[in-house]
VMD Tcl script that draws the C-alpha trace (Angstrom):
set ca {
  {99.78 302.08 55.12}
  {102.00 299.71 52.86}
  {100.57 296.24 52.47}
  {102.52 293.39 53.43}
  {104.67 291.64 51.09}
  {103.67 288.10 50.77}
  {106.93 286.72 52.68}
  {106.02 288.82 55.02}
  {102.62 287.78 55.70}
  {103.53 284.19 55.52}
  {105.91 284.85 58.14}
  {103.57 286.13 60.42}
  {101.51 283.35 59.20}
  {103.24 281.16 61.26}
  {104.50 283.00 64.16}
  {100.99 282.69 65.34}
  {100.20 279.10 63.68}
  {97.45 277.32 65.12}
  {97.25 273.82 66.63}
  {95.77 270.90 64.11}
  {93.02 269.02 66.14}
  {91.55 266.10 64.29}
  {87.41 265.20 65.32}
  {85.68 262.02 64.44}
  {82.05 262.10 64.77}
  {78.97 260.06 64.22}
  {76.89 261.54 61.17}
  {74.42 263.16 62.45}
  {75.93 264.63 65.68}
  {74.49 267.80 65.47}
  {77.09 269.33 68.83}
  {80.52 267.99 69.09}
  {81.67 270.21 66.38}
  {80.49 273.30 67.57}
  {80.86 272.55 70.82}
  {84.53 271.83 71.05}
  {85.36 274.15 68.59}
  {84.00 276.76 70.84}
  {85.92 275.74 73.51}
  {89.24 275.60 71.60}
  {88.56 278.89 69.83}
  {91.35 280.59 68.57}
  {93.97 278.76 69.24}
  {93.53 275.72 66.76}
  {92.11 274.81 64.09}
  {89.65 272.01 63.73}
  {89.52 269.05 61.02}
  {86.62 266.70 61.12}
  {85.45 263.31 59.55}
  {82.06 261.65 60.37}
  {81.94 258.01 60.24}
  {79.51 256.40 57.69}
  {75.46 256.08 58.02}
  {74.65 252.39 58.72}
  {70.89 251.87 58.88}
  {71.41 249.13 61.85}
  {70.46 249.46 65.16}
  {71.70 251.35 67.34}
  {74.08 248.66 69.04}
  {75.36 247.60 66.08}
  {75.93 251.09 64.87}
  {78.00 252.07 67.93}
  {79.88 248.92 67.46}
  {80.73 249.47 63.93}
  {82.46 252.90 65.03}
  {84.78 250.83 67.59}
  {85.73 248.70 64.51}
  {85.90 251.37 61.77}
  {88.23 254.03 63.97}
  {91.77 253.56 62.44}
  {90.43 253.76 59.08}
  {88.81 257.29 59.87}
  {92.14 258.23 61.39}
  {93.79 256.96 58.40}
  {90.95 259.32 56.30}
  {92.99 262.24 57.63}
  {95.82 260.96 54.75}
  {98.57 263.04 55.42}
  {97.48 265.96 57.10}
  {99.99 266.54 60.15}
  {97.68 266.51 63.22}
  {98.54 267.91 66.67}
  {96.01 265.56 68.38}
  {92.98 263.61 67.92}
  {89.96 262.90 69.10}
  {86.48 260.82 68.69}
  {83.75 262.50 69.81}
  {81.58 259.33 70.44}
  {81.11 257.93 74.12}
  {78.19 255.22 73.51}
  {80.28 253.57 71.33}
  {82.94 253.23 73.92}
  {80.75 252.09 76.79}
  {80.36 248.90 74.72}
  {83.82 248.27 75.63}
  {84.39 249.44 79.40}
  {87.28 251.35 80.39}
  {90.00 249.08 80.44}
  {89.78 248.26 76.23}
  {89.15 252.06 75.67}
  {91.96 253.36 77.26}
  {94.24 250.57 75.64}
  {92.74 251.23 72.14}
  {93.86 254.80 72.82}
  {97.32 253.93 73.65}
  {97.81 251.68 70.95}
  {96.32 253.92 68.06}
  {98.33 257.00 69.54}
  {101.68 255.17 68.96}
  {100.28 253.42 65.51}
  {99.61 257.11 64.16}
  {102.30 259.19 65.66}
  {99.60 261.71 67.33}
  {97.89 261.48 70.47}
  {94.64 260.03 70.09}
  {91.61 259.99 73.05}
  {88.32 259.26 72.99}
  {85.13 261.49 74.68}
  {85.27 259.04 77.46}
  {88.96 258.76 77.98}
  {89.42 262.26 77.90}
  {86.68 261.96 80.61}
  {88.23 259.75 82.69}
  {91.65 262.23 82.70}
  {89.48 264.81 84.54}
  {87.55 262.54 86.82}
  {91.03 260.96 87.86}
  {92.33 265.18 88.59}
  {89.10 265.50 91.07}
  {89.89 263.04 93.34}
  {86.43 261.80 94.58}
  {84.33 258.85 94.37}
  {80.78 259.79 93.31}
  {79.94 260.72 90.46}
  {76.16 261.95 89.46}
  {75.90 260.76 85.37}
  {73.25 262.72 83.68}
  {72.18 260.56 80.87}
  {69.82 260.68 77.92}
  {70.35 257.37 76.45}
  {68.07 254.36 76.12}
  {67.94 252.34 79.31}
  {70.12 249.64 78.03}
  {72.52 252.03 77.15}
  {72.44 254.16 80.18}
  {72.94 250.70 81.77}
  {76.04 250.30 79.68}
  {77.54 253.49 80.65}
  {76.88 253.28 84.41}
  {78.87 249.95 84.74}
  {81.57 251.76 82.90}
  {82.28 254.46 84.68}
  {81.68 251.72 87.71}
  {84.45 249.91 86.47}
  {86.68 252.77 86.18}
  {86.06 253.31 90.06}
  {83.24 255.28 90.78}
  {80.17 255.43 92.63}
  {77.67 256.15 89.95}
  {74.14 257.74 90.64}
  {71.92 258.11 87.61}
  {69.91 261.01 86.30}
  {68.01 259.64 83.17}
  {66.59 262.43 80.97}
  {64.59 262.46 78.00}
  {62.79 264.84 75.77}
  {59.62 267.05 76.16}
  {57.77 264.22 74.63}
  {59.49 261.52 76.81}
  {61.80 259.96 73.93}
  {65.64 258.79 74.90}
  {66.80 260.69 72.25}
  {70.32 263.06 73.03}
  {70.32 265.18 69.65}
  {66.61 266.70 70.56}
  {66.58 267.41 74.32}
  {66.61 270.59 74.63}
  {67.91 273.27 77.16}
  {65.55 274.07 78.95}
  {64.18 270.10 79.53}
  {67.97 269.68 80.47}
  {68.07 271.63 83.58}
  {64.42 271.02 84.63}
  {65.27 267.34 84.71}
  {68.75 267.90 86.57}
  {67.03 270.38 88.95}
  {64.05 267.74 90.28}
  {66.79 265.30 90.78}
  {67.76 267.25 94.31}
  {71.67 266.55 93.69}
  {74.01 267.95 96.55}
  {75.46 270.78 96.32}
  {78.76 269.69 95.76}
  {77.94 266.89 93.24}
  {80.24 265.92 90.49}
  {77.88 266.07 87.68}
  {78.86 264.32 84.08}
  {76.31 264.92 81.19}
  {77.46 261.58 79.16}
  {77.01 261.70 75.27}
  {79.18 264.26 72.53}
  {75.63 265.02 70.61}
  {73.49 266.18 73.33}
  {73.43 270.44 73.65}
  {75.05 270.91 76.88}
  {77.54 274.02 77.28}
  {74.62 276.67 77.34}
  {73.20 274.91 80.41}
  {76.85 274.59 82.52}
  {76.07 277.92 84.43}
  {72.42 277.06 85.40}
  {73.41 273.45 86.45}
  {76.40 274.51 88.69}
  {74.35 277.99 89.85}
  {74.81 278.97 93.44}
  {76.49 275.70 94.23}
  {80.16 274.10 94.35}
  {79.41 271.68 91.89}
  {81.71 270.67 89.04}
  {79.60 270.16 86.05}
  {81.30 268.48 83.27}
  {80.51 267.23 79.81}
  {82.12 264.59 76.91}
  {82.38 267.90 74.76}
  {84.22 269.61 77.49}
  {86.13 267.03 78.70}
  {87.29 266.33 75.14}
  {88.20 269.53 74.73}
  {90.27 269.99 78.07}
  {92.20 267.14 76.86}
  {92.90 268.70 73.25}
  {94.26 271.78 75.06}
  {96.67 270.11 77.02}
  {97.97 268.25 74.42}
  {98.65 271.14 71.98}
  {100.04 273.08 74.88}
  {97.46 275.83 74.44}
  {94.48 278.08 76.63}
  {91.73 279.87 74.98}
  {93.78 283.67 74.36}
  {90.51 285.67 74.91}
  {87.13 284.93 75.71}
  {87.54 281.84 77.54}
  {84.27 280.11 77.56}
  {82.65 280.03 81.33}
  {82.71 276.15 81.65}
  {86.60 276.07 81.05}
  {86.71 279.39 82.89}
  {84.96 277.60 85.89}
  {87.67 274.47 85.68}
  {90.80 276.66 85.54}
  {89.35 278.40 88.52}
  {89.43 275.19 90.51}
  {92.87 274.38 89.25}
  {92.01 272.68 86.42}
  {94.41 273.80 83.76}
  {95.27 270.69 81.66}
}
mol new
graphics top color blue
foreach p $ca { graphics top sphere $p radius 0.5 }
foreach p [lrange $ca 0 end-1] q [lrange $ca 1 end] { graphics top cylinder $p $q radius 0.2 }
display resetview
């Protein structure tokens, strides 16, 4: 077989050009990334920036990300981004849902590229359902859990709260593991056709979508998948092969973004 001259491989290069998706993260998220690039899979290609360690607590961290956001969009310089998206929620429940959904607006038209948050892209898919409870599965601290329940109360829901925590009993997202995930969301006896969000972009959560929504009509959502719902619908893309089972499980109730 002759090998392609390089015109002609650039050509083909981009007749199947993939979508730019920015990701902002906090530094030691250890899932957004792979997370949401799983869901996107072949169909874009993914550019991240973390925002810098602060050795403050944790309040003061999350705040520091509100304040420091258009200067990590602005880190992308000039590379042309399809859309955009920070992969933080606790920072954002600082704010409630009126603030984030401005700050979205405003940096979208300030940078020329649409521009959500976890939790905004959240609230696009909670608004598509149509109901009024929500069950949010939460690993933060109390305070913070407290935080996020009166946003999602201020958006317009009726919030229940499942609080989970590690083998060891810590409030810490990036270590509970599978396995504590859906033990903890199992004792909780939720109804079997419970809107279920697992809040926070660093907590492991797409391995344990099948388990949680098992044998029930549940809708099981995440700030990972959420995020990612909203990416695809702003690039004007679907997963080509493979489509992962939680997006697979969304389509199939007519959730196509």
């Amino acid at each position: 077989m002759t090998a392609a001259r390089p015109a002609d491989a650039v050509s083909a290069l981009h007749s199947h050009a993939r979508a730019r998706v920015g990701l902002i993260v906090p530094p030691a998220n250890p899932a957004a990334e792979p997370e949401i690039g799983h869901l996107l899979g072949s169909v874009s290609t993914l550019h991240t920036t973390r925002f810098a360690v602060r050795h403050e607590p944790l309040r003061d961290r999350l705040a520091s990300y509100n304040r420091d956001l258009p200067d990590k969009i602005g880190s992308f310089g000039g590379l042309p981004l399809d859309a955009l998206v920070m992969a933080c929620s606790g920072s954002r429940y600082l704010l409630g849902p009126q603030q984030d959904e401005e700050s979205c607006t405003e940096l979208s038209a300030r940078w020329g590229v649409p521009v959500a948050t976890a939790t905004f892209a959240t609230r696009e898919v909670l608004r598509r359902l149509g109901k009024n409870d929500l069950v949010l599965v939460s690993p933060y601290k109390p305070w913070l859990t407290e935080q996020a329940l009166h946003f999602w109360e201020h958006a317009g829901w009726q919030v229940r709260v499942v609080a989970v925590r590690t083998a060891d009993g810590a409030h810490a997202p990036y270590e509970i593991g599978a396995d504590e995930l859906v033990e903890q969301v199992e004792q909780a006896g939720l109804p079997h056709d419970a809107v279920v969000l697992c809040t926070g972009t660093g907590m492991t959560t797409l391995p344990v979508l099948p388990y949680l929504a098992a044998d029930t009509e549940r809708v099981v959502l995440t700030s990972n998948l959420c995020a990612a719902w909203w990416t695809l619908g702003q690039i004007g893309a679907w997963p080509d092969a493979n489509v992962p089972w939680s997006l697979a499980r969304l389509a199939e109730q007519g959730f196509l973004p």
